[in-house]
N, C-alpha and C positions, 0 to 999 in steps of 0.2 A: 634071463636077466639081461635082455638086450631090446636098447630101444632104438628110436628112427623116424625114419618118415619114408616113404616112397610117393614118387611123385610123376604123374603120368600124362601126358598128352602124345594124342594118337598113338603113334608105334615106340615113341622115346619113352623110357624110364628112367630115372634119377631114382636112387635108392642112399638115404644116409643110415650109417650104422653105426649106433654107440654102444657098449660094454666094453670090458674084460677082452683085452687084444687078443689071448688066445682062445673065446668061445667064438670072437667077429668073427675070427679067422678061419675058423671053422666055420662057419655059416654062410660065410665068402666060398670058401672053398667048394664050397654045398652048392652056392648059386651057379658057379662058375660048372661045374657037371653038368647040372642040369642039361638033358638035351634042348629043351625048351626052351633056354634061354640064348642070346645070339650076340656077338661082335658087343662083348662086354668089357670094359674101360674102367682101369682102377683111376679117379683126377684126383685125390687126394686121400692121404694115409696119416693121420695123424694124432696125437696123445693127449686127452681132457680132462682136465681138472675134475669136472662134472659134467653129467648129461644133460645136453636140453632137452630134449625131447622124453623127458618122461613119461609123460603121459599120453604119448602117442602107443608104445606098445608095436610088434613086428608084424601086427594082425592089422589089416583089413578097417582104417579109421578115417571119417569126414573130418575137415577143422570145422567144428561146430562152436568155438568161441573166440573171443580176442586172444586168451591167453596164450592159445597154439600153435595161433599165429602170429604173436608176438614171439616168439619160441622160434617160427622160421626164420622170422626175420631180424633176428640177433645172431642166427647162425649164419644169415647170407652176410650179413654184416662183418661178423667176425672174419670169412674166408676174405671177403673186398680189403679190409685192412692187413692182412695178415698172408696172403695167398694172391697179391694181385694179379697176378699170371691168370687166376682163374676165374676171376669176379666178373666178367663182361659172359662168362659161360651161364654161370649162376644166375644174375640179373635176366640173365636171357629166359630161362625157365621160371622165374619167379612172374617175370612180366608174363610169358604167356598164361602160367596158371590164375594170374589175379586178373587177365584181360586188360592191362593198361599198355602205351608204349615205352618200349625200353627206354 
């Protein structure tokens, strides 16, 4: 019962996790073992009304329509009003993944 998105260019990862604080937390916990994983970085921790990301699922998913990624980009949105400390990190991976300049 936990959705997301992961998002990937070259060696960087951005992973967002939404469910149930104590299954994330767990699954967090999971990633952070992991030996395969490396110089992992919680930028924000925070409590939702609803998930956006529904229909992304924690599997393996292209944005193959407007909708999913209107989905992204209500949540980059949300952190830039709400988290501006973090929003120039955010835009920065958004720009690279859609190819335009930040």
């Amino acid at each position: 019962n936990i959705s997301g998105v992961l998002v990937m260019d070259d060696n960087l990862f951005f992973q967002i996790l939404e469910g149930e604080e104590n299954i994330v937390d767990g699954l967090y916990q999971k990633i952070k073992d992991d030996p395969r994983h490396k110089n992992i970085n919680e930028v924000l921790n925070f409590y939702i009304k609803e998930k956006t990301f529904n229909e992304f699922g924690v599997g393996y998913s292209v944005v193959q329509n407007v909708d999913a990624l209107y989905a992204f980009h209500q949540y980059v949105d949300f952190v830039a009003k709400n988290y501006k400390e973090h929003s120039s990190f955010f835009s920065n991976i958004i720009s690279k993944l859609l190819s335009v300049p930040a």
